[in-house]
N, C-alpha and C positions, 0 to 999 in steps of 0.2 A: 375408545382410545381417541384421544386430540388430533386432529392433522399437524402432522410434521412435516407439510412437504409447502411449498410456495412455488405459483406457478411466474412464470418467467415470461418479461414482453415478449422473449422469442416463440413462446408456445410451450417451452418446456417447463415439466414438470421438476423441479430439484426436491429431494427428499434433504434434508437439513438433517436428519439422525443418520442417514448409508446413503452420503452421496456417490453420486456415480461418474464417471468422467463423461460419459454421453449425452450429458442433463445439462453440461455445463459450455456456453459460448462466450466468449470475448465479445460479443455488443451486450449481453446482458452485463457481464462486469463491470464493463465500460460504463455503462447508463446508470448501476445501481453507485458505483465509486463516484463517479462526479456530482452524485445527488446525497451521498454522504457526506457530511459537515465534522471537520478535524476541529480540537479543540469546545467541543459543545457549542461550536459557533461563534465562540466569545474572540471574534478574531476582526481586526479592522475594515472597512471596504462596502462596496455596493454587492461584492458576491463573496459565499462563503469559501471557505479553505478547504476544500476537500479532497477528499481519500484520493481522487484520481490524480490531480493536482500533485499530491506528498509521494506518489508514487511516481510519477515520473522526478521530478527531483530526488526522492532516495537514488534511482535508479540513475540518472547521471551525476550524481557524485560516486554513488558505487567505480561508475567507471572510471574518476577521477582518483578514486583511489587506492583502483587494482587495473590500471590500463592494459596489463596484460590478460585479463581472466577472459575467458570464453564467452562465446555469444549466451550459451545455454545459465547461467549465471547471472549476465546482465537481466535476460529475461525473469528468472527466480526475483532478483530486487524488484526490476517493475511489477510483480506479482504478490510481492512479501505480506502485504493488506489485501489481499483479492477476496479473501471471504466474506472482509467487512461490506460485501454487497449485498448479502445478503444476511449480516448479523449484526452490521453499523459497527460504527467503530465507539470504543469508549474510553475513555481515560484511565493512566495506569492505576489510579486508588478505587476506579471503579471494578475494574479487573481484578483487583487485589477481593472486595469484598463480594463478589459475585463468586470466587472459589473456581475451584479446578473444573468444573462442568465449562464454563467457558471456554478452555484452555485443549480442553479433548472438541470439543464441536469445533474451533477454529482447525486443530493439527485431520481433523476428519478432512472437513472443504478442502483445506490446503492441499493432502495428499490427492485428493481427486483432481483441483485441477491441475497441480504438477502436472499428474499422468496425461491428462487432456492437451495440455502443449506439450507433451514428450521429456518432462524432467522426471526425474528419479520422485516416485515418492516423499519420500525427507533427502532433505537434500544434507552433503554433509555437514559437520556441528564448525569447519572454518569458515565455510562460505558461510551462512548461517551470520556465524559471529562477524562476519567481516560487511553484511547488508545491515546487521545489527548498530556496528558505528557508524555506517553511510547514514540510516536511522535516526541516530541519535545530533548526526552536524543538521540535518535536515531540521530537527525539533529544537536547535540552539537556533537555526536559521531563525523558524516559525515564531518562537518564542520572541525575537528580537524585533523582526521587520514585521509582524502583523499581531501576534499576540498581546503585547502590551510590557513584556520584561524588559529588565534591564540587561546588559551587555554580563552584570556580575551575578546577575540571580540568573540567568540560562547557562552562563559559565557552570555555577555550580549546581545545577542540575543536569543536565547534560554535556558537560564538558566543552571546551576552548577549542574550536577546532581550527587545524590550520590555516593560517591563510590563503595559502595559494589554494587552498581545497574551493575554497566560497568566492574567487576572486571572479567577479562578475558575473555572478550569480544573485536575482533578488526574485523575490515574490511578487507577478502579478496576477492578482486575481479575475479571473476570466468567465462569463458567463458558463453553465452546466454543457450546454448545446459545444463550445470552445474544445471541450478541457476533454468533454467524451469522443471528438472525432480525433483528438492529440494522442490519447491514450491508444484510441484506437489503431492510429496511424505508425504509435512507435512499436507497439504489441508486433500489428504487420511487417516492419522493416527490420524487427530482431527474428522472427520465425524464417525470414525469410534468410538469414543469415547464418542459419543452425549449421 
């Protein structure tokens, strides 16, 4: 049988088919998300756009756009890509043709590390939907300020988001070493708020 497991700069071992919540730490996250590149890369700049980078912006427009929602919440957004550390992240037509095996391996990671910072396995299908639009202003952002679209080809793929949502909000892109002690830092300052 193949190995299914990838061992981790922390020393751990994570099994990728039954991960476990014990296997998994927030500096491996950390280090594999800001070494993952959003976009195929195809994105403006001296350093790429990545996963750890798109997660903390999902994650404060989430809160921009549910100011009231719980800390345990905001944490789920900064977490919403956390597998992609371990399975990279890919574009939606690539997702599309890669089929439902990808789709069960991400909800596996995801429910492990939930339980490893203390969220609910699946989280509910509102919050969910409600990280899902913070998501998608995030990739109206992406698309405009570094990707290369226009204002009316991100419109209409991702939808118009409001202004006050994005209102001084821009994309800088930050060396890997930057973006993984940030990650790190906010991870810390929302657990620490459970």
């Amino acid at each position: 049988m193949a190995r299914a497991w990838q061992r981790m700069l922390s020393g751990r071992r994570l099994d990728l088919l039954d991960p476990t919540p014990v296997d998994i730490e927030i500096e491996d996250i950390a280090h594999g998300l800001a070494f993952v590149a959003r976009w195929n890369g195809q994105t403006l700049g001296d350093y790429a756009y990545s996963v750890a980078e798109h997660s903390l912006l999902v994650e404060e427009l989430y809160a921009r756009m549910n100011p009231k929602a719980p800390t345990k919440w905001r944490l789920a957004a900064l977490l919403h890509d956390a597998p992609e550390y371990v399975i990279g992240d890919m574009i939606s037509p690539v997702k599309a043709a890669v089929g439902p095996g990808y789709g069960a391996l991400d909800e596996r990671l995801t429910a492990a590390i939930h339980i490893r910072f203390g969220l609910p396995a699946v989280i509910p299908k509102t919050v969910k939907a409600q990280i899902k639009r913070a998501d998608k202003v995030s990739a109206f952002m992406e698309a405009v300020q570094i990707a290369g679209f226009t204002e009316a080809e991100a419109a209409k793929l991702f939808g118009q988001p409001k202004p006050e949502i994005i209102d001084g909000l821009t994309i800088d892109l930050r060396p890997p070493v930057q973006v993984r002690r940030a990650f790190t830092e906010r991870h810390d300052t929302l657990m620490r708020s459970l």
